[in-house]
VOGU-897835 format. One record per residue: y, z, x of N, C-alpha, C in turn; residue number from 1. Coordinates in nm, 2 decimals. Atoms other than C-alpha are relative to their C-alpha. Layout:
N
[[Y, Z, X], [Y, Z, X], [Y, Z, X], NUM]
...
END
This chain:
94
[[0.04, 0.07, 0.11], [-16.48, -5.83, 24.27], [-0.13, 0.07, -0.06], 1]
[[0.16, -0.11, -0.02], [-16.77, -5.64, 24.07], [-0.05, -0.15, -0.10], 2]
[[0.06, 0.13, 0.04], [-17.04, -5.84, 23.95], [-0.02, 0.01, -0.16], 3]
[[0.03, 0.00, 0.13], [-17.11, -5.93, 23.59], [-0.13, 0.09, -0.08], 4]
[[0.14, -0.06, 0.10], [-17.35, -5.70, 23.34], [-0.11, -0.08, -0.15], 5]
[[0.06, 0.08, 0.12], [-17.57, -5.83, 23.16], [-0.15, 0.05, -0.08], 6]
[[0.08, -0.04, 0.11], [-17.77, -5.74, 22.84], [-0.13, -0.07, -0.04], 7]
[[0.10, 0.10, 0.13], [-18.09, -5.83, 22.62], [0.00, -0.01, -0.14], 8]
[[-0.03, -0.02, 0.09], [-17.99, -5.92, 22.33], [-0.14, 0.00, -0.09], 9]
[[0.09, 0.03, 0.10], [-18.35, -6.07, 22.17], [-0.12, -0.02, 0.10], 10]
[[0.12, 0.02, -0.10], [-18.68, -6.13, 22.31], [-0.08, -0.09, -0.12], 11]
[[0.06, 0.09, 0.08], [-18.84, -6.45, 22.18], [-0.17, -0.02, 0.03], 12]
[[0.09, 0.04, -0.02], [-19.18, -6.58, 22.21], [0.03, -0.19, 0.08], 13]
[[-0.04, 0.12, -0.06], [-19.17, -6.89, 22.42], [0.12, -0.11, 0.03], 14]
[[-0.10, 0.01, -0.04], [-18.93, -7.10, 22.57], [0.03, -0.12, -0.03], 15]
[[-0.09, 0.07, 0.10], [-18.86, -7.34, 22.32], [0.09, 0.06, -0.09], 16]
[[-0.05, -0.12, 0.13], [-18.81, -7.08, 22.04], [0.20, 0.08, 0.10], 17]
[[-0.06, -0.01, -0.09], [-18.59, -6.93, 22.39], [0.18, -0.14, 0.00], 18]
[[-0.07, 0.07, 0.01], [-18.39, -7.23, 22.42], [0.10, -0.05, -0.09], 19]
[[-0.04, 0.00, 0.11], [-18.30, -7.30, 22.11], [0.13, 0.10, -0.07], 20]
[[-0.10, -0.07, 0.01], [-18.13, -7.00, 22.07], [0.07, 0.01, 0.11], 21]
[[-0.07, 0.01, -0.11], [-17.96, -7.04, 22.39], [0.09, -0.11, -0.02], 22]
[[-0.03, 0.09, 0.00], [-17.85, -7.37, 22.28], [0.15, 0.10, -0.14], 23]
[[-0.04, -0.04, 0.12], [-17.73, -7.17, 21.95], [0.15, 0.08, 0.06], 24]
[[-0.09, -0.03, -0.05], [-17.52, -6.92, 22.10], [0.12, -0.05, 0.18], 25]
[[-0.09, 0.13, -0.09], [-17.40, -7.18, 22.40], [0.11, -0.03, -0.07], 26]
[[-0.09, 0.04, 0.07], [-17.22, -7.30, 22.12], [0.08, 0.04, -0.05], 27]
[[-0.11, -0.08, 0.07], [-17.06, -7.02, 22.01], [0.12, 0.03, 0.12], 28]
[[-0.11, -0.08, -0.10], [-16.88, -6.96, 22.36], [-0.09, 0.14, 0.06], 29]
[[0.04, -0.12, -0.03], [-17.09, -6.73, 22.44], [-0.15, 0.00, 0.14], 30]
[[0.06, 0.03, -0.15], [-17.27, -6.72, 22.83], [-0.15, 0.07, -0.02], 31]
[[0.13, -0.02, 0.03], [-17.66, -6.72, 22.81], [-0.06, 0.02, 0.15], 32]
[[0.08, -0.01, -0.10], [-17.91, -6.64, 23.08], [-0.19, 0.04, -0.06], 33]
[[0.14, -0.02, 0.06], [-18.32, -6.66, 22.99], [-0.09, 0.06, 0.10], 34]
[[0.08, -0.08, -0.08], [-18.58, -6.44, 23.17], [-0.14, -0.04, -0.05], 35]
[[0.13, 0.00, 0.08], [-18.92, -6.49, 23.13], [-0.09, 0.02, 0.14], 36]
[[0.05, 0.02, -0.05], [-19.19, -6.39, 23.34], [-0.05, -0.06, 0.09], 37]
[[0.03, 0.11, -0.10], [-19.30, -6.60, 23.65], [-0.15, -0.08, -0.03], 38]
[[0.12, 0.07, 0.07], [-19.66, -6.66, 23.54], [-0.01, -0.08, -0.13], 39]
[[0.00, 0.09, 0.19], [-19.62, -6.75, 23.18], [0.15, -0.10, 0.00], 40]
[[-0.09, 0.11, 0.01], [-19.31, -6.97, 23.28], [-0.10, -0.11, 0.09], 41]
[[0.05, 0.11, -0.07], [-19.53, -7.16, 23.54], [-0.12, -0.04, -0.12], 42]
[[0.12, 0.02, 0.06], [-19.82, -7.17, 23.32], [-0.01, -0.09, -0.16], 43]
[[-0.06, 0.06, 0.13], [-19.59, -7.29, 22.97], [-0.04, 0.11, -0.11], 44]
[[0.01, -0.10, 0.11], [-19.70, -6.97, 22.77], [0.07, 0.04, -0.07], 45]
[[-0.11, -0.02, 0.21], [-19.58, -6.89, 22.41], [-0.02, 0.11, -0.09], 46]
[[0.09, -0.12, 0.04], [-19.80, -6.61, 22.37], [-0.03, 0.15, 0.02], 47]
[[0.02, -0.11, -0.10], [-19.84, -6.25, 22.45], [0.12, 0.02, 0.09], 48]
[[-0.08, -0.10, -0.11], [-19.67, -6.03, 22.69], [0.07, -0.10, 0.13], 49]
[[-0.02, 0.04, -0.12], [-19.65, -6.33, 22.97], [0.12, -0.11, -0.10], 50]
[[-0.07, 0.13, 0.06], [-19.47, -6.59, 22.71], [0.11, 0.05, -0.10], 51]
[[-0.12, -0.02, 0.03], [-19.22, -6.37, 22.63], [0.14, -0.05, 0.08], 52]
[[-0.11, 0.05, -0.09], [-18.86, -6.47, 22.70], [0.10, 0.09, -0.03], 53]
[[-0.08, -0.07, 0.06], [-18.58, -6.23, 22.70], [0.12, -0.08, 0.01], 54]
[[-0.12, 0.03, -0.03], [-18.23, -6.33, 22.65], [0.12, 0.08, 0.04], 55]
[[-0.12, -0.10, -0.03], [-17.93, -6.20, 22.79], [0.15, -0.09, 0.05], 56]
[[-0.16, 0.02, 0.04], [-17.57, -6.19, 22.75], [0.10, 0.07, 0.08], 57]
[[-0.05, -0.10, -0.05], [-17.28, -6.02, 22.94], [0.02, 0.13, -0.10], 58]
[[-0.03, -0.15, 0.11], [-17.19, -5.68, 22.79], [0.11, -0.03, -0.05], 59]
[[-0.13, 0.02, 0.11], [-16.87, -5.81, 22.68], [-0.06, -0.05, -0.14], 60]
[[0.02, 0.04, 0.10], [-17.06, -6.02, 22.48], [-0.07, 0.02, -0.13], 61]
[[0.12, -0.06, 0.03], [-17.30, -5.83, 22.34], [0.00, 0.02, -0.18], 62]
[[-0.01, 0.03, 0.16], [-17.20, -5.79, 21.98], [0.03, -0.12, -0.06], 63]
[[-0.05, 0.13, 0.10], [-17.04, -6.14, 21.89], [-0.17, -0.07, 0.02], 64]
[[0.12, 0.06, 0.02], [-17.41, -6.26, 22.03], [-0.12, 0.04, -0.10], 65]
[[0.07, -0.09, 0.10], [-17.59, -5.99, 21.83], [0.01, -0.07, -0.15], 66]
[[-0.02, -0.02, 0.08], [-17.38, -6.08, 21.54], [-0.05, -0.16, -0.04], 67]
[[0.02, 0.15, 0.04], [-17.45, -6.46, 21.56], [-0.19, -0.03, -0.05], 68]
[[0.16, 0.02, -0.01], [-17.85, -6.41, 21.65], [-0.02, 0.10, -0.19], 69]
[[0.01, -0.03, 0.09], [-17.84, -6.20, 21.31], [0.03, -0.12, -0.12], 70]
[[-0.02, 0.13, 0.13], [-17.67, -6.50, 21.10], [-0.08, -0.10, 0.00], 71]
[[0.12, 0.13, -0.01], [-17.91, -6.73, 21.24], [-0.09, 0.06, -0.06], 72]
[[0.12, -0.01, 0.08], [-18.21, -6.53, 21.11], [0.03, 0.07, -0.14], 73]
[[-0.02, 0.03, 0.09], [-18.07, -6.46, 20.79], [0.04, -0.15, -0.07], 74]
[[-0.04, 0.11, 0.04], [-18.03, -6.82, 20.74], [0.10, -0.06, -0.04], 75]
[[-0.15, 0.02, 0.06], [-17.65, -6.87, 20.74], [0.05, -0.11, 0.09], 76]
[[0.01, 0.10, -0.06], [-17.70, -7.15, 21.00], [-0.08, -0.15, -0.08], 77]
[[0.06, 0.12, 0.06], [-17.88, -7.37, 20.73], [0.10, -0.11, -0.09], 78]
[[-0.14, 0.09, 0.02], [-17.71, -7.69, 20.65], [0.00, 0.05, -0.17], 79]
[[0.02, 0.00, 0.15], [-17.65, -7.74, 20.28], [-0.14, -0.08, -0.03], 80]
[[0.10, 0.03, 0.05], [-17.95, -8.00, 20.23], [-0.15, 0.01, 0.02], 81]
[[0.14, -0.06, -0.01], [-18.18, -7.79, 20.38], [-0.02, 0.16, -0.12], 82]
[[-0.02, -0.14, 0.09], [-18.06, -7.46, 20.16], [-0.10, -0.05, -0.16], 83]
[[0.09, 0.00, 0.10], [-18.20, -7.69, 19.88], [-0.12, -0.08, -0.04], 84]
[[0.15, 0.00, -0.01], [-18.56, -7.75, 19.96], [-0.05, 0.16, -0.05], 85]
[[0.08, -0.12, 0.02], [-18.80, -7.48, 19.86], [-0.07, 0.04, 0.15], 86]
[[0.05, -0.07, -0.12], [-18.92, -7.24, 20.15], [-0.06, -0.05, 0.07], 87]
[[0.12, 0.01, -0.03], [-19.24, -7.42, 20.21], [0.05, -0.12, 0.04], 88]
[[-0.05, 0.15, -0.04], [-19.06, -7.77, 20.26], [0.12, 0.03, 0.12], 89]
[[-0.07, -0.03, -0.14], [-18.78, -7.58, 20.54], [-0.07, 0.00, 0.09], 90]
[[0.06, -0.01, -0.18], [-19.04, -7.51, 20.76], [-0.10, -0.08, 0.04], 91]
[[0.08, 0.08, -0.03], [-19.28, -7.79, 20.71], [0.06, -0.13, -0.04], 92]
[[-0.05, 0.08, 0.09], [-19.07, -8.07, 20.65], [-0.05, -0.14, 0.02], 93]
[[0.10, 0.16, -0.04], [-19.36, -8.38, 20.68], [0.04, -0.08, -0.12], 94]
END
């Protein structure tokens, strides 16, 4: 049996931002695994070098996750009645 390979597709800043897209591509079918540091995971860091998080994917999956983490940050995950707010109201929406 050989063991599974596995890729980095993205490297986030903290492990909400992390999660999130793990939650994202979870949902596509597609098998997640998050890395982050031992210090800046015990500690809750979101910042710098220690509050990075990498994500990774098997190598099979490596493009359909690529292709999804691309549609998310061109905004092709946005509902319709957030598409029509203005910029400043998507990302602050008090």
């Amino acid at each position: 049996m050989t063991e599974q390979q596995w890729e980095i597709v993205d490297v986030v800043n903290g492990e909400f931002q992390a999660q999130l897209l793990r939650g994202l591509l979870e949902a596509q079918g597609v098998l997640v695994q998050l890395s982050q540091e031992g210090a800046g995971r015990a500690y809750g860091l979101s910042v710098g070098a220690l509050g990075e998080v990498q994500i990774l994917v098997p190598t099979d999956s490596k493009d359909l996750a690529e292709q999804i983490l691309k549609d998310y940050y061109e905004g092709k995950f946005i509902s319709e009645d957030e598409a029509d707010l203005p910029n400043s109201e998507q990302e602050n929406p008090d």
